[in-house]
Every structure is written in C-alpha cells, then in structure tokens.
C-alpha positions in Angstrom: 6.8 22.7 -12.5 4.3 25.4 -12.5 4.6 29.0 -12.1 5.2 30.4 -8.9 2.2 32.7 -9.0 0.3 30.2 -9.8 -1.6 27.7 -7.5 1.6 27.0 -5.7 1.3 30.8 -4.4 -2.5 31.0 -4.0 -2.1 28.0 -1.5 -4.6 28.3 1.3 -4.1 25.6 4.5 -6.8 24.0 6.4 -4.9 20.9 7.5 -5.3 19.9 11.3 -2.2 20.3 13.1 -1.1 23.1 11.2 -1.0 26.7 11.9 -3.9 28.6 10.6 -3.6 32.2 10.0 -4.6 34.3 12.9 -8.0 35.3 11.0 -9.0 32.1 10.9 -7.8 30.1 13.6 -11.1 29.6 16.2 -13.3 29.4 13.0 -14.6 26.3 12.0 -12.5 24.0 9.7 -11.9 20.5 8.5 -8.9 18.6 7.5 -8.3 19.9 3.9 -5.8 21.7 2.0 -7.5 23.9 -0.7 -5.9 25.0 -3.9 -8.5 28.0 -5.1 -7.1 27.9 -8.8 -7.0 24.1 -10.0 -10.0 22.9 -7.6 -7.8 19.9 -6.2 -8.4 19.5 -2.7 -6.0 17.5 -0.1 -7.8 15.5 2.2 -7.5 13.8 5.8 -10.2 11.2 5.6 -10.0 10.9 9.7 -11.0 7.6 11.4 -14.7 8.1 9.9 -13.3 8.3 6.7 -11.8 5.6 6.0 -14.3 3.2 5.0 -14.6 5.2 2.2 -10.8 5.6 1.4 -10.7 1.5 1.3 -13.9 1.6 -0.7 -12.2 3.8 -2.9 -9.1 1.7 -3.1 -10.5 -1.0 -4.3 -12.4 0.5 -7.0 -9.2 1.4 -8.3 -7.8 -1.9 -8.7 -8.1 -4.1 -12.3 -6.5 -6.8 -13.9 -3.6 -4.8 -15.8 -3.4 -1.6 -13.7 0.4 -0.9 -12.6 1.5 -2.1 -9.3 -0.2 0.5 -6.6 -1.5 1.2 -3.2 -3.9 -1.8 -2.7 -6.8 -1.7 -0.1 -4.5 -4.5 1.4 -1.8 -2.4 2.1 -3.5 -0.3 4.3 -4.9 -3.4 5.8 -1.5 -3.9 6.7 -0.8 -1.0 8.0 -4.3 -0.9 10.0 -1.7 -2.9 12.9 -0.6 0.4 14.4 -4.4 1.0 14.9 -7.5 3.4 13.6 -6.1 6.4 14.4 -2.8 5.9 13.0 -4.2 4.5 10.0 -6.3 7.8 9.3 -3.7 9.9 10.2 -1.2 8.2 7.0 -3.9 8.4 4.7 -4.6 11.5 2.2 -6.4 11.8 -0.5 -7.0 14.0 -3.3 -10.2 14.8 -4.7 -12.0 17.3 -7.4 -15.8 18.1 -7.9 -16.2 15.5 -4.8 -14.7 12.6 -7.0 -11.9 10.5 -5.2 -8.8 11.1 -8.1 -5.6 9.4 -6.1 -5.5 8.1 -2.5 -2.0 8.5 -0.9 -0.8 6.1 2.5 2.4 7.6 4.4 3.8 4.2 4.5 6.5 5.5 7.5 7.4 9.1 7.8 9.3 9.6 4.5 7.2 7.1 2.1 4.0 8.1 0.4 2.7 5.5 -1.4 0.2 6.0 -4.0 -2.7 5.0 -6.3 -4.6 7.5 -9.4 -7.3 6.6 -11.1 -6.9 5.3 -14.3 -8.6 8.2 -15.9 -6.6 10.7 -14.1 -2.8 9.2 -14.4 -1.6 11.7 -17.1 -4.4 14.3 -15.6 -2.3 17.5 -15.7 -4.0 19.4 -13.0 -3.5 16.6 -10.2 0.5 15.9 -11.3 1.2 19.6 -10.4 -0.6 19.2 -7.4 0.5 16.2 -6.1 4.2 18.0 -6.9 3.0 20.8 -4.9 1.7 18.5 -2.2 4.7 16.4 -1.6 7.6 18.7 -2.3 6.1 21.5 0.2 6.1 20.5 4.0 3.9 23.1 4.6 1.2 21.1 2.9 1.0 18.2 5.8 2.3 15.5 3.2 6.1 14.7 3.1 8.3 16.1 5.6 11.8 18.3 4.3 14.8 15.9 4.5 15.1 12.5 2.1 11.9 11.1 1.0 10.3 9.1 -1.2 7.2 8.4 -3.6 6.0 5.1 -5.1 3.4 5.9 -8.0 1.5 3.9 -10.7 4.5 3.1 -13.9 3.1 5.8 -16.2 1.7 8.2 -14.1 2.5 12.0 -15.1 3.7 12.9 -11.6 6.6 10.3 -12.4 7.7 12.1 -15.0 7.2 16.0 -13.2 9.0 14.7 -10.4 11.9 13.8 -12.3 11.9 17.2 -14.1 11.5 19.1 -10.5 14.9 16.9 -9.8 14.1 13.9 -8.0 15.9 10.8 -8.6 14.9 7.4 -9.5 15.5 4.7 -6.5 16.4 1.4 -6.6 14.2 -0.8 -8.9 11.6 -3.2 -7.2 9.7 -6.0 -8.7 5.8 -6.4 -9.0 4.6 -10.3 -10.0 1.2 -11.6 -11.0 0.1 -15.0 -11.5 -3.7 -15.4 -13.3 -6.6 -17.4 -10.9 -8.7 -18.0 -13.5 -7.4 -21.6 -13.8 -6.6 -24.5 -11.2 -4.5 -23.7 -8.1 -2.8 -27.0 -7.1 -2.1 -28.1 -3.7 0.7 -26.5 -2.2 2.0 -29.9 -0.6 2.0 -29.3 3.0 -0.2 -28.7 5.9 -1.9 -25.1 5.9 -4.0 -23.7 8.2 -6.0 -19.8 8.7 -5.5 -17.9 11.6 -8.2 -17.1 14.0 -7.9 -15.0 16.8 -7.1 -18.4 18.9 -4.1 -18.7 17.0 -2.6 -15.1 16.4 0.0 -16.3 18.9 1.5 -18.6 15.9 1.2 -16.1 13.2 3.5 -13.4 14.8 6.0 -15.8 15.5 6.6 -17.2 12.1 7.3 -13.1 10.9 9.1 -12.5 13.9 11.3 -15.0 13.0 11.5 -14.5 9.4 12.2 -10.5 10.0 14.8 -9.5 12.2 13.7 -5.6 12.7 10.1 -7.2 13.3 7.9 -5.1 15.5 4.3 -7.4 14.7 3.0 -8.7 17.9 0.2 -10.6 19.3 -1.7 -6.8 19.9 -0.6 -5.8 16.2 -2.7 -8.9 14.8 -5.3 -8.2 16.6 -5.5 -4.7 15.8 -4.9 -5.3 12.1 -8.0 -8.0 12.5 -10.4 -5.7 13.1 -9.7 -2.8 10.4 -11.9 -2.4 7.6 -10.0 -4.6 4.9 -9.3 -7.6 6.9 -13.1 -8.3 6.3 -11.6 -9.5 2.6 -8.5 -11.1 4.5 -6.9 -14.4 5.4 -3.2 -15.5 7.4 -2.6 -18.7 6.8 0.6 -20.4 7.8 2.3 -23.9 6.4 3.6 -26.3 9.2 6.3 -29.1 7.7 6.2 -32.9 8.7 7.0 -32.7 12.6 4.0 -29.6 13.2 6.7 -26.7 13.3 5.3 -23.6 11.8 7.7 -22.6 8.8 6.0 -20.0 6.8 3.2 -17.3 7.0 1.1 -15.0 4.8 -1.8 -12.4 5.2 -3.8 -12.1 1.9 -6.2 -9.5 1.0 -8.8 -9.2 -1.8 -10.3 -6.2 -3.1 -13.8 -7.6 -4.0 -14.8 -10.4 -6.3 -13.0 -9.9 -9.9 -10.5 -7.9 -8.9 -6.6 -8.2 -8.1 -5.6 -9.9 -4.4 -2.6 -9.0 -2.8 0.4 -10.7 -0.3 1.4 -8.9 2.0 3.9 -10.1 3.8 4.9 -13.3 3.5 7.8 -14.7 4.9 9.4 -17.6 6.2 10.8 -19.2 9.4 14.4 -18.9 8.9 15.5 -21.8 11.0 13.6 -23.5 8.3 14.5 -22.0 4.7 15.9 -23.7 1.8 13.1 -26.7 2.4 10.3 -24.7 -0.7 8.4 -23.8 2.3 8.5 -20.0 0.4 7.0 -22.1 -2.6 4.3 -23.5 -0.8 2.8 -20.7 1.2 2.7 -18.7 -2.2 0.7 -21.2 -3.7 -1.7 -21.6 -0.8 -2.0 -17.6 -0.7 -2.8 -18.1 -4.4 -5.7 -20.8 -3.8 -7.1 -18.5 -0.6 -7.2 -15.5 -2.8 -8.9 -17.7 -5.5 -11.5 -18.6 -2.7 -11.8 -15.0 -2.0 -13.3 -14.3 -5.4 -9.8 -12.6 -6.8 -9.2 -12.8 -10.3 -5.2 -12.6 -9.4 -2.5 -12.6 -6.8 0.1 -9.9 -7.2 2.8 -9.1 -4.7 6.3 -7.0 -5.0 9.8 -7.1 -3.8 12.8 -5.7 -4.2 14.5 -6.5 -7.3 17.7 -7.1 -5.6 15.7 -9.8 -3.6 16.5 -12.9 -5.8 15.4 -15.5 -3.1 12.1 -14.1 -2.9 11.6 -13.4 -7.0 12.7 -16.6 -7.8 10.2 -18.4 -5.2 7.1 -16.2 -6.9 8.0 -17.3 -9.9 8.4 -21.0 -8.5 4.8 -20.4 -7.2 3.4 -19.4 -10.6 3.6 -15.8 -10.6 5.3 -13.8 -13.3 7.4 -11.1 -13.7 5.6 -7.7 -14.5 7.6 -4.3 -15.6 9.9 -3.8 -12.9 9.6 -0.4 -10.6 11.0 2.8 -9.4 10.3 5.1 -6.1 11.5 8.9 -7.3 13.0 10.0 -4.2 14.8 14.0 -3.3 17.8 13.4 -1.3 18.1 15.4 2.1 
C-alpha cells in the first residue's frame, strides 16, 4: 500500500451523500471522488449515466477476458429499479477514459471489471485499494466485505498484501457458439410481458430466499441491457414449467452471459438444468454472441456438472478477497 502522505492523505470528497467540508458545502458539485495526485476519479454515473456505464461494459468484454462484471449483470440487477441501479454503480475514470466500472452487488459486494489495458495499471490498483478499504470514499462500508475482480488484476494481488483474504473459490464456464447448438429436447418458450407471471414462478421455486416478482420482471424489462436480453423457460411433457433463464448479450461478437438460471425443484433430477442451458446457448447464439459463460460456486456440483452436460467447460476457477469485520 501507498504512503500515507500520499494520495490516500490528499483525498478530497465530492460524493453525494457525504459530508462536504463546511467551505464547500452550498457550492456546486457532482458525484465524484477526486484524488489531486494520481488523476483517478471515482464516479456516480446517476440514472443518466448509465447508458454509458452499460455501453462501457460491454466494450470491456472479449472472448478470453477473465470472468467479470458483464453488462448482464447489471441487467440483473436493473430489477430493484433505475435509481437503485445508478446508486450501486461506480466507476473509475482518468483523462475522461472509462478504466474499471464497479456494481455494489448488495451492501458488502463490489463487483468489478478493468480494462484490459489497465489490469496491472499501478495508479488505479492503489486507488481502487484506497476506494474500497476507506468508507469515507462512498464505496464499501467498514465491517466484512467483499471484492470480485478480473483473475490477474493487480488490485488482487495489493489487496492481499493490505491483508485481505481469499474467499471461497467459484467457478466460471464457457462453451464456444461458433459451431451448431442442438436442440435442447423439450418445449421452450421467451417471455413477454404477457407471461412474466410464469417466469417468476419457476425462480421462486427454484430459490428459496427469492425476492423476484411479477413488478421485478417488469422493472428489470425495461432497463438498458434487457434490449440485448431474453427469459426463456422449458415446460416438460404435461405443460408444467420446470426451468428458467434470463440471457444477456453484450453486442454481436462478444461474450453472452446466464444469469440466473434455475430450476423448478418439484421437478429436478429430470436434465431439465441440461436443457435450459442449451436453449440459453442457442438464444445467445441468435443474439449474435460468440459464447455463453456463466459462474457458480465451486462447491455447487449439481450446477457445474449440468454446464458441463450443456457443453460448457470449465475455465480457471475464482476467488473474492474479502477483510473480515
């Protein structure tokens, strides 16, 4: 970690909803945290911001790049609405360029993706340290936390000199588009609006803490990324709905993502997991995606051994670095 003198010191806070100094507070201001010595600045991208945070998001994704924040997860997330969307999302930026965009994935999670260009970039690892180990800054809270960064990235390596741990180990997989997507073997149909009804049923029942509802898929419809996004659910034999998955590209070329996916669990055991994979697969093929990646918990056997039944394969397996309480 840096100096104390150094930029950590020379801090000077702009963020909205924290105190400004008494000089400055009436005085006009936007939502940024501004390091004067290494030219990083912390951003709140606000509601109006975030088409450009997605757009950013995925120009950041490629064929190869370590699992990270996808434009899909904050699709996701966009189910809690606009201004709850803008309010998890930071970014960090130098000379006006985009460098890392960061979603606070619940109140102790920052999830992250860094350009490929500035993964071993010096200057933003000892900020983003700064960021997320100071409260102050309008990033992590004190207590237990947790961030989830690219396999490689420097801050990786400064958080785990600055004493953070490494958490338990999840698993990205990938499966290539590029060649035939068979038929997954069962009846699959997309959601519409009509139908939303059908969708939050099928996660309800295939997550017991579950809080997606009918006004959650409708909210998450109408964020930015769901422009590049499908549900699609499988029905077995007698018409009962057994599994369901959102899918979301990032632009012709480029890596789509599942997320979530999940099935009925009055009907498990049948390959229905199997089945909505592959039919993700052949939507996101569709879509224009040049892959489908997703990730799990490593400890989740059932679910990594019904990717790999689906066609996807095993990548580098990865950590959270989290500081205890």
């Amino acid at each position: 970690m840096r100096d104390a003198s150094h930029s950590v010191a020379a801090a000077i806070t702009y963020t909205v909803g924290l105190a400004l100094p008494a000089e400055n507070q009436g005085a006009d201001c936007c939502a940024v945290v501004w390091d004067r010595d290494v030219a990083i600045v912390l951003g709140r991208p606000g509601v109006d911001g975030l088409s450009e945070a997605v757009g950013v998001l995925r120009e950041l994704q490629y064929d190869g790049a370590p699992m990270q924040l996808h434009p899909g997860d904050l699709g996701w997330f966009w189910r809690f609405g606009a201004e709850a969307t803008a309010a998890a999302v930071r970014t960090w930026s130098r000379d006006g360029q985009v460098l890392a965009v960061g979603l606070l994935d619940g109140p102790g999670l920052l999830r992250l993706t860094i350009s490929p260009d500035a993964q071993r970039d010096e200057e933003l690892a000892h900020q983003l340290v700064a960021d997320v180990t100071r409260p102050e800054r309008g990033v992590l809270p004190a207590g237990k936390v947790n961030v989830e960064a690219p396999l490689g990235a420097l801050v990786q390596d400064l958080l785990l000199e600055d004493g953070w741990n490494a958490d338990e180990p999840w698993m990205p997989l990938h499966r290539d588009l590029t060649g035939l997507v068979k038929d997954p073997g069962v009846r699959i149909e997309v959601i519409g609006p009509e139908q939303a009804h059908v969708r939050t049923a099928v996660h309800q029942a295939s997550f017991d803490s579950s809080t997606f509802t009918d006004e959650r898929w409708h909210a998450m419809a109408a964020g930015l990324p769901y422009a590049e996004g499908r549900c699609l659910v499988a029905y077995d034999d007698q018409g009962n709905a057994v599994a369901a998955v959102t899918v979301w590209s990032a632009g012709p070329g480029e890596p789509g993502l599942l997320e979530p996916m999940g099935v009925h669990r009055e009907h498990r055991s049948h390959g229905y997991g199997k089945a909505i994979s592959v039919a993700a697969a052949a939507a996101l093929q569709e879509l224009g995606s040049s892959s489908a990646i997703v990730c799990t918990p490593s400890a989740n056997v059932g679910a990594v051994a019904t990717y790999k039944s689906a066609g996807f394969q095993q990548l580098p397996e990865r950590r959270d670095r989290y500081r205890d309480a």
